[in-house]
Structures are given as structure tokens and as C-alpha cells.
mmCIF file as Biopython writes it, N, C-alpha, C and O atoms, coordinates in Angstrom:
data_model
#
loop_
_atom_site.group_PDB
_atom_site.id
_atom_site.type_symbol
_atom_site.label_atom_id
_atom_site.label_alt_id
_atom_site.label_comp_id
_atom_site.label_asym_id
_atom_site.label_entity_id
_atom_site.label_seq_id
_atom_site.pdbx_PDB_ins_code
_atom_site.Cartn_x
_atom_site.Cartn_y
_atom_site.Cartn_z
_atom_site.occupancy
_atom_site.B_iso_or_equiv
_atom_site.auth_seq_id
_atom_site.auth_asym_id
_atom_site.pdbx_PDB_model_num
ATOM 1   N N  . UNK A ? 1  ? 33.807  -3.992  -14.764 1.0 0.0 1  A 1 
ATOM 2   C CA . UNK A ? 1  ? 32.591  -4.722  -15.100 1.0 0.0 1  A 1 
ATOM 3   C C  . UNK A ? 1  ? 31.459  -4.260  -14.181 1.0 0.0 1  A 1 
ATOM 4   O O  . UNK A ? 1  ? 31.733  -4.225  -12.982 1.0 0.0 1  A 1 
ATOM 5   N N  . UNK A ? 2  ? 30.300  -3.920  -14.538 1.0 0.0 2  A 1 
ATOM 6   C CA . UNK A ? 2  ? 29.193  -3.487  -13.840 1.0 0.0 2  A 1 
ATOM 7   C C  . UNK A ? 2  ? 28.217  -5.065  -13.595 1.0 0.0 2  A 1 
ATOM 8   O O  . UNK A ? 2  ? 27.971  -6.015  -14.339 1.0 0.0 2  A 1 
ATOM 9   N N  . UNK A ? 3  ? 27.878  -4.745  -12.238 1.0 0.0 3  A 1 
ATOM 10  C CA . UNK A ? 3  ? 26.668  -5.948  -12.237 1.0 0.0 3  A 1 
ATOM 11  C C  . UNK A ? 3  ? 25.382  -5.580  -12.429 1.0 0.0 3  A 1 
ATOM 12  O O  . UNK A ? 3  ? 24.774  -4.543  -12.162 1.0 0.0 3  A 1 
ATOM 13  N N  . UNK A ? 4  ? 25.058  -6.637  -12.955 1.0 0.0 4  A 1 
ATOM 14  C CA . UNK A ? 4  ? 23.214  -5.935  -13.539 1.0 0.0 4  A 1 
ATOM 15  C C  . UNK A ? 4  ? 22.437  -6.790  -12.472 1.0 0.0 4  A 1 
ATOM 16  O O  . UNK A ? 4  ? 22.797  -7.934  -12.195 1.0 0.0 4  A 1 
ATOM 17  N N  . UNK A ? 5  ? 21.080  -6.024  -11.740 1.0 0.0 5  A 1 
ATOM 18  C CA . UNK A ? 5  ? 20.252  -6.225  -10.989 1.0 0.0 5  A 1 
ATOM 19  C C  . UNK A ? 5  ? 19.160  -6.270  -11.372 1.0 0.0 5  A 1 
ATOM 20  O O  . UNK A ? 5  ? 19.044  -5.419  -12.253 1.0 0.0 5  A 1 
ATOM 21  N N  . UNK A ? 6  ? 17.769  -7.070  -11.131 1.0 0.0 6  A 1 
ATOM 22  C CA . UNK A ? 6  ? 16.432  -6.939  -12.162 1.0 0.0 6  A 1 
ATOM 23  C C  . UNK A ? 6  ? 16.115  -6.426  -10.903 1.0 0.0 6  A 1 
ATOM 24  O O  . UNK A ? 6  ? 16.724  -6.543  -9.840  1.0 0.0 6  A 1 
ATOM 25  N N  . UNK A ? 7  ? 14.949  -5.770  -11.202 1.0 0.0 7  A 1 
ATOM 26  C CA . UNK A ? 7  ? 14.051  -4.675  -10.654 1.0 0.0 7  A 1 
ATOM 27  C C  . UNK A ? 7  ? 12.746  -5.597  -10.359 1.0 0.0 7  A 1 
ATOM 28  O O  . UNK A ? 7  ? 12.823  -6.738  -10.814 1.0 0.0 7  A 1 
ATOM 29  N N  . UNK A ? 8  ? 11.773  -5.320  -9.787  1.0 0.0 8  A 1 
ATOM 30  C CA . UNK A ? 8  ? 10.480  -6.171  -9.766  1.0 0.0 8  A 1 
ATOM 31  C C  . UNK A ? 8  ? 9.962   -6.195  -10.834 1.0 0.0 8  A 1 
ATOM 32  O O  . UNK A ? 8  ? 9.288   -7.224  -10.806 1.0 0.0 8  A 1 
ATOM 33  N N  . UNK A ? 9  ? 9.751   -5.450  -12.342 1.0 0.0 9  A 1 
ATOM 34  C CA . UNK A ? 9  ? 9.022   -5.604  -12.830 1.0 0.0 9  A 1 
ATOM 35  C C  . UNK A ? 9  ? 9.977   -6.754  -13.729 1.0 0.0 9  A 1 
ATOM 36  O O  . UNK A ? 9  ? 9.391   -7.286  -14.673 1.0 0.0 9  A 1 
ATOM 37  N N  . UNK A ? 10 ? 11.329  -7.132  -13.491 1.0 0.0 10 A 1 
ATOM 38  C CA . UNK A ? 10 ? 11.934  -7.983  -14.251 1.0 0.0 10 A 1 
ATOM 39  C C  . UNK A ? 10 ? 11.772  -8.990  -13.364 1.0 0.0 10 A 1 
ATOM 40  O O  . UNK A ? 10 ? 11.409  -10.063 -13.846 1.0 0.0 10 A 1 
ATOM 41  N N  . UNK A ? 11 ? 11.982  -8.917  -11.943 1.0 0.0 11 A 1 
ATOM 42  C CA . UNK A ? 11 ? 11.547  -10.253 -11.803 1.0 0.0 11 A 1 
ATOM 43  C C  . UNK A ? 11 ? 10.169  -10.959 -11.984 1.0 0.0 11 A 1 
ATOM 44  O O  . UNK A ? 11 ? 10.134  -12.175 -12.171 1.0 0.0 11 A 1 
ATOM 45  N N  . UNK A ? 12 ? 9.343   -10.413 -11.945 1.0 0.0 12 A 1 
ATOM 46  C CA . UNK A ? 12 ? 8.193   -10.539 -12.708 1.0 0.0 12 A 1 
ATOM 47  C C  . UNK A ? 12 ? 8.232   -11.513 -13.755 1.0 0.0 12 A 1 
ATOM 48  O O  . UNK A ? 12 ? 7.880   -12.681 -13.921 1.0 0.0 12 A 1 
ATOM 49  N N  . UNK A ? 13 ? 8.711   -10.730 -14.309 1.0 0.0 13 A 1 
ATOM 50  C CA . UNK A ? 13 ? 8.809   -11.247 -15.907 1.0 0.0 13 A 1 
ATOM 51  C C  . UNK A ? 13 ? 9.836   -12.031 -15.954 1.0 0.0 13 A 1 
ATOM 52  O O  . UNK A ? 13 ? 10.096  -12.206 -17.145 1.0 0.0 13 A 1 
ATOM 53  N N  . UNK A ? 14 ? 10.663  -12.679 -15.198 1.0 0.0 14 A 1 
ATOM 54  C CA . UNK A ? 14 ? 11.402  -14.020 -15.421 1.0 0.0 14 A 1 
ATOM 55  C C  . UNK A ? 14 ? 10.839  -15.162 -14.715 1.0 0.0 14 A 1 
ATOM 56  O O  . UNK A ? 14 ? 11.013  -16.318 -15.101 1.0 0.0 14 A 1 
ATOM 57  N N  . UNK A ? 15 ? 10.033  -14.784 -13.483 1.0 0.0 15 A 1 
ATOM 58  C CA . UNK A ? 15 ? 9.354   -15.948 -13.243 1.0 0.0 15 A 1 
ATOM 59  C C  . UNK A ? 15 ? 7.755   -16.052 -14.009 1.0 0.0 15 A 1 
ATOM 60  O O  . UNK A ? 15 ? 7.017   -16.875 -13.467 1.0 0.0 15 A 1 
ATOM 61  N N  . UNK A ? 16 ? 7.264   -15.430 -15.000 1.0 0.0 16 A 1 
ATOM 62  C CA . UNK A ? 16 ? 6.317   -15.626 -15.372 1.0 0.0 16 A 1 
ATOM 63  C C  . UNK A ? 16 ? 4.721   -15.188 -15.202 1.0 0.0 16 A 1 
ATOM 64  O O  . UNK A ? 16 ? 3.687   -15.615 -15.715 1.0 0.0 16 A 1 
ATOM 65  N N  . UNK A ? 17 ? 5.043   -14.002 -14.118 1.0 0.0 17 A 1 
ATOM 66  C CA . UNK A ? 17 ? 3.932   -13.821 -13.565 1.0 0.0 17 A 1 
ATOM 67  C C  . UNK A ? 17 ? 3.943   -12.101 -13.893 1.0 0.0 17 A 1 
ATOM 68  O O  . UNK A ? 17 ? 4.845   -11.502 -14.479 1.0 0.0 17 A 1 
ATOM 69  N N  . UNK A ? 18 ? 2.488   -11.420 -13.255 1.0 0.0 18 A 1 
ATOM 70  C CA . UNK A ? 18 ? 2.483   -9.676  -13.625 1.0 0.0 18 A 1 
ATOM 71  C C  . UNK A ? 18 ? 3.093   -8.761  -12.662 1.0 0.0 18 A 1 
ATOM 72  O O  . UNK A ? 18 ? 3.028   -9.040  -11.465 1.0 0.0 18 A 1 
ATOM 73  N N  . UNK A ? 19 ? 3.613   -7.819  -13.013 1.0 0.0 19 A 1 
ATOM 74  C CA . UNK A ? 19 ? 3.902   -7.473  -12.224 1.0 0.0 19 A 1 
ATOM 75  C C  . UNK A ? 19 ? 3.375   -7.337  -10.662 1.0 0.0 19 A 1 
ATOM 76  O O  . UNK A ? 19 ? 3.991   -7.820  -9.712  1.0 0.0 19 A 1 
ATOM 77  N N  . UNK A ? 20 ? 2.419   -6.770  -10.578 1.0 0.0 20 A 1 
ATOM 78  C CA . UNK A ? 20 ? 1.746   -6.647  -9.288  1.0 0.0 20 A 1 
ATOM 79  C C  . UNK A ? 20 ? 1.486   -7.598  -8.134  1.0 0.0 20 A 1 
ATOM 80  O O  . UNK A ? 20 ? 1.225   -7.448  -6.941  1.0 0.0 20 A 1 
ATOM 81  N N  . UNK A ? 21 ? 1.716   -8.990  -9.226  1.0 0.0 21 A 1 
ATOM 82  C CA . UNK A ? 21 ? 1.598   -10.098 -8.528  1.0 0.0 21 A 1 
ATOM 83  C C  . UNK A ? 21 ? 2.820   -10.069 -7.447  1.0 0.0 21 A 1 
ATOM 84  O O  . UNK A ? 21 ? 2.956   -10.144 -6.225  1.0 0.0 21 A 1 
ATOM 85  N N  . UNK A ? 22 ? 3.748   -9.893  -8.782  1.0 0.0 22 A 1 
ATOM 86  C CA . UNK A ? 22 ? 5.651   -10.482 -7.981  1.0 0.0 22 A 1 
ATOM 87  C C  . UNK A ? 22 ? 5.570   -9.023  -6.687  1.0 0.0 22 A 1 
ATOM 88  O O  . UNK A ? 22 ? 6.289   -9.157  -5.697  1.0 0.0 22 A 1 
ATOM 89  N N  . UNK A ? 23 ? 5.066   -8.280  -6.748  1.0 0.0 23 A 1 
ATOM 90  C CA . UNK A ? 23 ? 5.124   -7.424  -5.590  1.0 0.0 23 A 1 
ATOM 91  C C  . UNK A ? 23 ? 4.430   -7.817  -3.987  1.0 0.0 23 A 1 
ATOM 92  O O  . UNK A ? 23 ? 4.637   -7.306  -2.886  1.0 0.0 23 A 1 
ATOM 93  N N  . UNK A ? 24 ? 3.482   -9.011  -4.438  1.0 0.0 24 A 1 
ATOM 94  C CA . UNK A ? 24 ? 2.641   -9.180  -3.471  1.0 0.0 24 A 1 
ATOM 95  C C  . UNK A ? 24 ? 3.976   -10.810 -2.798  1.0 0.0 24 A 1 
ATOM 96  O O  . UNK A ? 24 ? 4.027   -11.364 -1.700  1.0 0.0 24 A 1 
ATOM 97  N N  . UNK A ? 25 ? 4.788   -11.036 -4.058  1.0 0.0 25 A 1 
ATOM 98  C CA . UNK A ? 25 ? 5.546   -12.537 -3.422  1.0 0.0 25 A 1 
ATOM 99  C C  . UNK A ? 25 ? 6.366   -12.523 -1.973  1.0 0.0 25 A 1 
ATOM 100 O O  . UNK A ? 25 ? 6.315   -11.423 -1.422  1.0 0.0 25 A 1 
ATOM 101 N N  . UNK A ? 26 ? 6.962   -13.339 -1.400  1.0 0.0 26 A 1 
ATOM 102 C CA . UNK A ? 26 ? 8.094   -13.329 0.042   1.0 0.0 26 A 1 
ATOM 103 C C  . UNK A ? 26 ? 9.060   -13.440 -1.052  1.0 0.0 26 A 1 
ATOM 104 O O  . UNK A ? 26 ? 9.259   -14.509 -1.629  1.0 0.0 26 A 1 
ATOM 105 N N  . UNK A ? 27 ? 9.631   -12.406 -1.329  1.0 0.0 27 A 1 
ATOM 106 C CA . UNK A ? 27 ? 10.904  -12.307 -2.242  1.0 0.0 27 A 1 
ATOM 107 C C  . UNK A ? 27 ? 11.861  -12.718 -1.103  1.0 0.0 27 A 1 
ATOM 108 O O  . UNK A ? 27 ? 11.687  -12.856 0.108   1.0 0.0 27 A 1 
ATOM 109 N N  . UNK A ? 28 ? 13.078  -12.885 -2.021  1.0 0.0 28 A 1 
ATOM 110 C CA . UNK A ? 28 ? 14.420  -13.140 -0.860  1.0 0.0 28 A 1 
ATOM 111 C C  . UNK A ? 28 ? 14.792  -11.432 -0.452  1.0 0.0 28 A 1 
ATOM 112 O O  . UNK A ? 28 ? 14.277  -10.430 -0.947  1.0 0.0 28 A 1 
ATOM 113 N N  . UNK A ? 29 ? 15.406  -11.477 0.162   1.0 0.0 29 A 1 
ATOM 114 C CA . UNK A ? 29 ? 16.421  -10.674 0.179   1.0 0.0 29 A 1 
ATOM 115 C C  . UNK A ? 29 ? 17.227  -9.846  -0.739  1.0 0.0 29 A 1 
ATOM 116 O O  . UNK A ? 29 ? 18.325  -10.219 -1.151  1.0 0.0 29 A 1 
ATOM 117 N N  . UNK A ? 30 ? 16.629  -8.615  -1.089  1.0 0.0 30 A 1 
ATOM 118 C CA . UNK A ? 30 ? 17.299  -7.894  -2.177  1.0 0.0 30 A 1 
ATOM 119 C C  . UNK A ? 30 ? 19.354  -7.945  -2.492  1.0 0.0 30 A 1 
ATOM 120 O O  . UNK A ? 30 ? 20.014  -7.301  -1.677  1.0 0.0 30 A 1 
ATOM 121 N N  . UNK A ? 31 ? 19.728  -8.305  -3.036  1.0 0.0 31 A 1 
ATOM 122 C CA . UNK A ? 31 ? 20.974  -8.167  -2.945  1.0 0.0 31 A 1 
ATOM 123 C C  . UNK A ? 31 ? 21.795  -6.873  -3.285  1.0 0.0 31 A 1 
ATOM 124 O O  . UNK A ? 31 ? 23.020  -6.994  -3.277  1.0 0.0 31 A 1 
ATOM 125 N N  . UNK A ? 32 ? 21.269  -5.685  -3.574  1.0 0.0 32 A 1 
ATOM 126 C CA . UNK A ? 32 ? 20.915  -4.142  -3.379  1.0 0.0 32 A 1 
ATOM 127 C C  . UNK A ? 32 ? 20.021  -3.456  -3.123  1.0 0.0 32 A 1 
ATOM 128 O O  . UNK A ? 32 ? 18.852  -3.811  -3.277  1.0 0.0 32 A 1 
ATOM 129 N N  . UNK A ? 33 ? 20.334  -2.460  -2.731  1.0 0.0 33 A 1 
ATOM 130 C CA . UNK A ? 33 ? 19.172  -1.462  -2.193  1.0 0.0 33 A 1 
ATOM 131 C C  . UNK A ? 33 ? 20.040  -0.226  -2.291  1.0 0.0 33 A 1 
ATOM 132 O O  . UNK A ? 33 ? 21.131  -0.026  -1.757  1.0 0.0 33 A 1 
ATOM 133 N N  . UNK A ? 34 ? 19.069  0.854   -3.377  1.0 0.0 34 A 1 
ATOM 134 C CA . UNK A ? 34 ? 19.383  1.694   -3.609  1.0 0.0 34 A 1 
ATOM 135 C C  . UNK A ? 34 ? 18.192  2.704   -3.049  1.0 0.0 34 A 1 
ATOM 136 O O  . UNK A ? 34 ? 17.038  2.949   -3.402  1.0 0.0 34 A 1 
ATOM 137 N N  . UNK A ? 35 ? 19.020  3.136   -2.055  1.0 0.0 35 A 1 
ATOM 138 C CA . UNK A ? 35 ? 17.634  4.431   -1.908  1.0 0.0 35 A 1 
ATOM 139 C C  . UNK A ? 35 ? 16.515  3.291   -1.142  1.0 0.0 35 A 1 
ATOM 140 O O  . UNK A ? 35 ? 16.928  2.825   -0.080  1.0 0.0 35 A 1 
ATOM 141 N N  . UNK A ? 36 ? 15.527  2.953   -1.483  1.0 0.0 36 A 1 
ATOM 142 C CA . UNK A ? 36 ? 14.275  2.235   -1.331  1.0 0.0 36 A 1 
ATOM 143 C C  . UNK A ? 36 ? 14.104  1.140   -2.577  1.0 0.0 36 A 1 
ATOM 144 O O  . UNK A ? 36 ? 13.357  0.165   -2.491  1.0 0.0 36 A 1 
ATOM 145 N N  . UNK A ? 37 ? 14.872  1.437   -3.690  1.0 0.0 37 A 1 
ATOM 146 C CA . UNK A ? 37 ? 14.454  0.888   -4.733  1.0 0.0 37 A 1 
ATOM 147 C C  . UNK A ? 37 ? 15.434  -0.816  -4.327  1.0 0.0 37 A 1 
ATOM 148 O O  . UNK A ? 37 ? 16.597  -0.546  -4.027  1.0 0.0 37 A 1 
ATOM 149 N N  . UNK A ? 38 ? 15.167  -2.202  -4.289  1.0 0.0 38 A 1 
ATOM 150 C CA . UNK A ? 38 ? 15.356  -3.117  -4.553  1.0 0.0 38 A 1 
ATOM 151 C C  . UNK A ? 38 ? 15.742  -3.820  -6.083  1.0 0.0 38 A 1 
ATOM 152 O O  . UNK A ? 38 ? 15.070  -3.679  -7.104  1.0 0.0 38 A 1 
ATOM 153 N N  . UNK A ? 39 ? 17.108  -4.675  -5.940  1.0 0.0 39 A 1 
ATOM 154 C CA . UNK A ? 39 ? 17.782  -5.078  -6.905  1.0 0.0 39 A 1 
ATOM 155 C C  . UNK A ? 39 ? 17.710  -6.529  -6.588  1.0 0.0 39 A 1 
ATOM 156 O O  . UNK A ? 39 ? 17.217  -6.716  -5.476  1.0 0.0 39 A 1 
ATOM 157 N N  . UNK A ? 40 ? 18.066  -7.674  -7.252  1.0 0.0 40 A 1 
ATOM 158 C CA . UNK A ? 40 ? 18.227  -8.962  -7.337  1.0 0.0 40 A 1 
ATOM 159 C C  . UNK A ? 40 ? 19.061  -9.018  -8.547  1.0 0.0 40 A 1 
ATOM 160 O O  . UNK A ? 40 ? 18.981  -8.486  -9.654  1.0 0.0 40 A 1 
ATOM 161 N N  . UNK A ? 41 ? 20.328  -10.265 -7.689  1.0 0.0 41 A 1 
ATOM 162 C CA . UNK A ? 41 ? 21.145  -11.179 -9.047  1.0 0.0 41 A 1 
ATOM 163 C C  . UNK A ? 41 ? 20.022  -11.916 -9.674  1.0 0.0 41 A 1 
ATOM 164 O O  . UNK A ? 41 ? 19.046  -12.328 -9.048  1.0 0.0 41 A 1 
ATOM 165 N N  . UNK A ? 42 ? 20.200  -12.046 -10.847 1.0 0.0 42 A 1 
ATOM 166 C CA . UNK A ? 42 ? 19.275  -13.210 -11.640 1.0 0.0 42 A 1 
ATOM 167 C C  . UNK A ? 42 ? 19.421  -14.708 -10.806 1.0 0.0 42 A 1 
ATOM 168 O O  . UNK A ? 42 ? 18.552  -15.427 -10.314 1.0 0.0 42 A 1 
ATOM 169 N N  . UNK A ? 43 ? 20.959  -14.852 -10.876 1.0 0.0 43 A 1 
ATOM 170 C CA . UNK A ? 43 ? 21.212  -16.035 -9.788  1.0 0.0 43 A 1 
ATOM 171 C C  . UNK A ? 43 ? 20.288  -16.262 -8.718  1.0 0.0 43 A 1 
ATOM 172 O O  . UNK A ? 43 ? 19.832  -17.391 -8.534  1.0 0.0 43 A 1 
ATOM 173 N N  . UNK A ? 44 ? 19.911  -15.111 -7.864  1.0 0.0 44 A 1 
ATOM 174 C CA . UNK A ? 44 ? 19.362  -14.934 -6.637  1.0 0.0 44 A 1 
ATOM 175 C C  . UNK A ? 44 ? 17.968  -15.781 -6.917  1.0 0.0 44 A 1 
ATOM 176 O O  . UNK A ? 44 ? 17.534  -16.813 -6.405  1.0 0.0 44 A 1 
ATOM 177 N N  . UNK A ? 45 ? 17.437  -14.883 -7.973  1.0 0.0 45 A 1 
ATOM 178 C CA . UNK A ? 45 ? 15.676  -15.575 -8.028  1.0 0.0 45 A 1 
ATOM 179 C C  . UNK A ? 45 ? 15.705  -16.452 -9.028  1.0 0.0 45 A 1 
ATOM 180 O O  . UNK A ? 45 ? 14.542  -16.850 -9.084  1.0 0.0 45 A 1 
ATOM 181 N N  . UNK A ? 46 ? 16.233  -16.921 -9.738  1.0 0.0 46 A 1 
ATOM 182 C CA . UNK A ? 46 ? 16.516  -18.459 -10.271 1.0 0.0 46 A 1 
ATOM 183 C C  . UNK A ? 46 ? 16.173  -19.544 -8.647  1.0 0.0 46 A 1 
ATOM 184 O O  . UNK A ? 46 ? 15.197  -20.200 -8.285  1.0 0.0 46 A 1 
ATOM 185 N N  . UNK A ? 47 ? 17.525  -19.270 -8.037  1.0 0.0 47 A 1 
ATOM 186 C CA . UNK A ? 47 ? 17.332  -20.496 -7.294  1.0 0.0 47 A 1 
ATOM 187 C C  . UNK A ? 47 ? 15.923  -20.427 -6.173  1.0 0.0 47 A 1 
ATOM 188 O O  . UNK A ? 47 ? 15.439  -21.477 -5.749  1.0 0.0 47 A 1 
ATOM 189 N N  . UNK A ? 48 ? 15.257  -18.818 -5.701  1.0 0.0 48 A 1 
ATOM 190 C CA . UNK A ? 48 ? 14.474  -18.204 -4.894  1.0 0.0 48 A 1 
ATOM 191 C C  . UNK A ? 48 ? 13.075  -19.052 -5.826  1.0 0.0 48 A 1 
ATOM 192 O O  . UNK A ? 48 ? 12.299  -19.698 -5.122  1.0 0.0 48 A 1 
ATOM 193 N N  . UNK A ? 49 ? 12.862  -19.024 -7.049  1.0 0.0 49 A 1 
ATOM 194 C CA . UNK A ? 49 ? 12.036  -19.447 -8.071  1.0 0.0 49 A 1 
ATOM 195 C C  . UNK A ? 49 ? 12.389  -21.467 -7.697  1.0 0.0 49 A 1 
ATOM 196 O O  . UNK A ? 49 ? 11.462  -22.274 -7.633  1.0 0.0 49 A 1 
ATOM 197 N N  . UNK A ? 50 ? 12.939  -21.612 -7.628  1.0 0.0 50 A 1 
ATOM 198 C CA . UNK A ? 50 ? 13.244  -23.529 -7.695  1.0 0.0 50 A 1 
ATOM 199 C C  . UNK A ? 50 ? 12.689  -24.010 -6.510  1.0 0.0 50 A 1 
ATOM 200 O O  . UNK A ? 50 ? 12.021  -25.018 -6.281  1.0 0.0 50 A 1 
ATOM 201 N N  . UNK A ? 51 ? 13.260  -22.717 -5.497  1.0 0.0 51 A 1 
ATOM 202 C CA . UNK A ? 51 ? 12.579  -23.711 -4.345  1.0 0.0 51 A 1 
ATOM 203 C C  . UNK A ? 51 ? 11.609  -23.152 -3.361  1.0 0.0 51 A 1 
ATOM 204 O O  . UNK A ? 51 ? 11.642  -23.247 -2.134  1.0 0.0 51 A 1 
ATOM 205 N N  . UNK A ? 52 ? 10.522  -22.401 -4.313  1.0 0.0 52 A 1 
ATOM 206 C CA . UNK A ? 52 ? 9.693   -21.853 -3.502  1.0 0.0 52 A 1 
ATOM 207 C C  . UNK A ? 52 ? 8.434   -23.065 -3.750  1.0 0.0 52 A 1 
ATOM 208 O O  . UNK A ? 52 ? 8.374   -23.866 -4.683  1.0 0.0 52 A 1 
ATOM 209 N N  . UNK A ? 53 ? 7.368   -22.891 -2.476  1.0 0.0 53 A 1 
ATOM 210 C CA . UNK A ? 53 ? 6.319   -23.935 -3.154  1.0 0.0 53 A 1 
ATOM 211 C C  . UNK A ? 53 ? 5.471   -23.705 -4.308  1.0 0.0 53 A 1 
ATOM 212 O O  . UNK A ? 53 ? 5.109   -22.602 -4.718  1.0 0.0 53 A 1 
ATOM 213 N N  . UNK A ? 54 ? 5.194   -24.798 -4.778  1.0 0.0 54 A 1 
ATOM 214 C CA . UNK A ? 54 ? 4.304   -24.730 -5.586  1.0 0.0 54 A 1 
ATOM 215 C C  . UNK A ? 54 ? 2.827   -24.332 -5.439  1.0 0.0 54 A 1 
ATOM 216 O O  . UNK A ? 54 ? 2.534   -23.873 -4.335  1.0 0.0 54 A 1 
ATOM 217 N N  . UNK A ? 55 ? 1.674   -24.439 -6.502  1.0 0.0 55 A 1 
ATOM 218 C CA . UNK A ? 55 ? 0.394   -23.988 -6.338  1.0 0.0 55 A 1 
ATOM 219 C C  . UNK A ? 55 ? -0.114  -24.702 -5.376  1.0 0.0 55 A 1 
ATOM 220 O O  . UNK A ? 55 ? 0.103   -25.912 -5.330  1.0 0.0 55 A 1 
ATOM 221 N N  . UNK A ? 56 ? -1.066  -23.907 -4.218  1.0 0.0 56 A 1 
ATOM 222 C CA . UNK A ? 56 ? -2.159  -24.925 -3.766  1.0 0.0 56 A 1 
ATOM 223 C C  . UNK A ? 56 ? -1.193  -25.413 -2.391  1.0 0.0 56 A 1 
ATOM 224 O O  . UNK A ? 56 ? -1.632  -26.299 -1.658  1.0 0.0 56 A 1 
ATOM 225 N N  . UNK A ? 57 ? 0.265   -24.711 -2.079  1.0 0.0 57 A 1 
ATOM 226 C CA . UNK A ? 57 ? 0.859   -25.143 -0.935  1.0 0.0 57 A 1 
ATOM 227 C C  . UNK A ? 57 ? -0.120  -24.028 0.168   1.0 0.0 57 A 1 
ATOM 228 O O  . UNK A ? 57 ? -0.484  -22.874 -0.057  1.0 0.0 57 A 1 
ATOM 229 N N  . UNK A ? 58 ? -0.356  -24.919 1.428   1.0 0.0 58 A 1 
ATOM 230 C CA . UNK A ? 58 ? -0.533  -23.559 2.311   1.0 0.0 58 A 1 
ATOM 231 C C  . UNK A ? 58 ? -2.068  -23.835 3.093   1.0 0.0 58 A 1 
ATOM 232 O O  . UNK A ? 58 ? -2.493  -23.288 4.110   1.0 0.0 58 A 1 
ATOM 233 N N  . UNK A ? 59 ? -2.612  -24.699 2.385   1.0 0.0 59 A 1 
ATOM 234 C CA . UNK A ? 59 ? -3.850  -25.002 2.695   1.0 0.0 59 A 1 
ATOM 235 C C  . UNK A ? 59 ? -5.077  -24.229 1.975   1.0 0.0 59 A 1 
ATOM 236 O O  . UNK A ? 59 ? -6.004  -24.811 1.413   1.0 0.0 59 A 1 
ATOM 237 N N  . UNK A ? 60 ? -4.942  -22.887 2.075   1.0 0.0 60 A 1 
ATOM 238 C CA . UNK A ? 60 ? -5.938  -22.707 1.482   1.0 0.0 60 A 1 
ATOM 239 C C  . UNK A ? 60 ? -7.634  -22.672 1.947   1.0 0.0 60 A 1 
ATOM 240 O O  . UNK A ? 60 ? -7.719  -23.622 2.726   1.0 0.0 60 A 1 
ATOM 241 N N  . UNK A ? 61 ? -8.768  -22.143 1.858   1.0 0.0 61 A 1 
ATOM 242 C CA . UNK A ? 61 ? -9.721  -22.572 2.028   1.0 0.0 61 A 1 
ATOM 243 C C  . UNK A ? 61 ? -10.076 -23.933 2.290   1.0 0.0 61 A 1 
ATOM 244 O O  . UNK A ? 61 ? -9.809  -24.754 1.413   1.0 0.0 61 A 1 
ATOM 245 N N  . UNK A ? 62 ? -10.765 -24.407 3.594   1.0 0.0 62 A 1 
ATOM 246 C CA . UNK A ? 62 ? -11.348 -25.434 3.486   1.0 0.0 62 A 1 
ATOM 247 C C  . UNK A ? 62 ? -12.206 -25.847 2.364   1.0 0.0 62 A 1 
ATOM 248 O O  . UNK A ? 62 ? -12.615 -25.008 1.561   1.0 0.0 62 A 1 
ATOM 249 N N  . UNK A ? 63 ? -12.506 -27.110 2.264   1.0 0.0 63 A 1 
ATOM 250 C CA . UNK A ? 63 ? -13.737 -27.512 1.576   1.0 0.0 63 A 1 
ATOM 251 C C  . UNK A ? 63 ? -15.065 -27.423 2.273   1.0 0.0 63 A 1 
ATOM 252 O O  . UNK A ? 63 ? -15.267 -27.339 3.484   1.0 0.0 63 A 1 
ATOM 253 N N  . UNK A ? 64 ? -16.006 -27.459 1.203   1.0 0.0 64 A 1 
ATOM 254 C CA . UNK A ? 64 ? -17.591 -27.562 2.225   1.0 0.0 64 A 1 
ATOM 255 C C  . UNK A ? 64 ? -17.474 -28.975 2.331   1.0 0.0 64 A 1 
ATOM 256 O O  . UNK A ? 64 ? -17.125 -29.292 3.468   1.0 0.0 64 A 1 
ATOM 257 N N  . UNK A ? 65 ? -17.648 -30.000 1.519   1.0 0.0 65 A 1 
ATOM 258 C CA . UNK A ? 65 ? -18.395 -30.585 1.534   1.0 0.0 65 A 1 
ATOM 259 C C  . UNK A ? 65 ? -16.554 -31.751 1.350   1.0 0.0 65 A 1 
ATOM 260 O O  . UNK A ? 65 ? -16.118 -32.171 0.278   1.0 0.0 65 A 1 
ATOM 261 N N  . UNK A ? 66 ? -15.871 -31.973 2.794   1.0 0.0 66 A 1 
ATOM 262 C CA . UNK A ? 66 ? -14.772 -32.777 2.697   1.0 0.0 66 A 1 
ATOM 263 C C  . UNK A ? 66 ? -14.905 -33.963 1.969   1.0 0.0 66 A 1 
ATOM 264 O O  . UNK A ? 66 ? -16.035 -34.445 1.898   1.0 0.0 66 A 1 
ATOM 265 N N  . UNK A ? 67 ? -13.784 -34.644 1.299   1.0 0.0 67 A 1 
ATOM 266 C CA . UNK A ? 67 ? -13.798 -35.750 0.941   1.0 0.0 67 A 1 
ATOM 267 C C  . UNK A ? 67 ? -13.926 -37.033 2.097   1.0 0.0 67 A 1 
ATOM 268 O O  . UNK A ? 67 ? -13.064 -37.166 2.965   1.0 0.0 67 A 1 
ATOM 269 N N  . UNK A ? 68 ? -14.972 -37.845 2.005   1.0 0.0 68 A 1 
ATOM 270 C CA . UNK A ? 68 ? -14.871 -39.338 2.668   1.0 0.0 68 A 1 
ATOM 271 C C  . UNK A ? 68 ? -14.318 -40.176 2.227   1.0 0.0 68 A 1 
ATOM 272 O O  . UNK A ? 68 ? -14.295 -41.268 2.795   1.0 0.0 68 A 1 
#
């Protein structure tokens, strides 16, 4: 039985976003590495995808004009 690994442009495309984006993410930990090239179980970024934060975590730009 061979195991299948997604590539960035698949993980990309299982969490929903473009490629270039998922290149810029804190991925986990490749669970291969071939050469330079990076692999992931689907398993891996399923759960890497559940419990990463959501939008707007991190702070972000202040506001000008804070809420009172």
C-alpha cells in the first residue's frame, strides 16, 4: 500500500484558500520530505486546520479612533 501526501498546492485547496496564501501559513511539520519538496497526511492538516486560530486572532492593527 502506498501513502499519499498533499503537496502545498493541495493543501491549499483543502483548507480553502490560494495557493500562495497556504505558502505564507505556520504549517505543521511536514510528515515527508523529499529532497526539499514537503508532504502532509491529510490527517495531519485536518486536525493542523481545527485548531489553528481563527480570523482577526493576533491583534492586528490598532484602531485610530478606540472604542469608549
Amino acid at each position: 500500500m502506498t501513502t499519499r501526501y498533499l503537496s502545498i498546492a493541495e493543501v491549499a485547496e483543502r483548507i480553502g484558500v490560494k495557493n500562495a496564501s497556504a505558502a505564507g501559513y505556520r504549517l505543521p511539520e511536514p510528515d515527508a520530505l523529499i529532497g526539499r519538496t514537503r508532504g502532509w497526511l491529510p490527517e495531519t492538516i485536518d486536525e493542523w486546520n481545527r485548531n489553528r486560530p481563527g480570523r482577526g486572532v493576533g491583534g492586528g492593527r490598532p484602531r485610530k479612533h478606540p472604542k469608549e
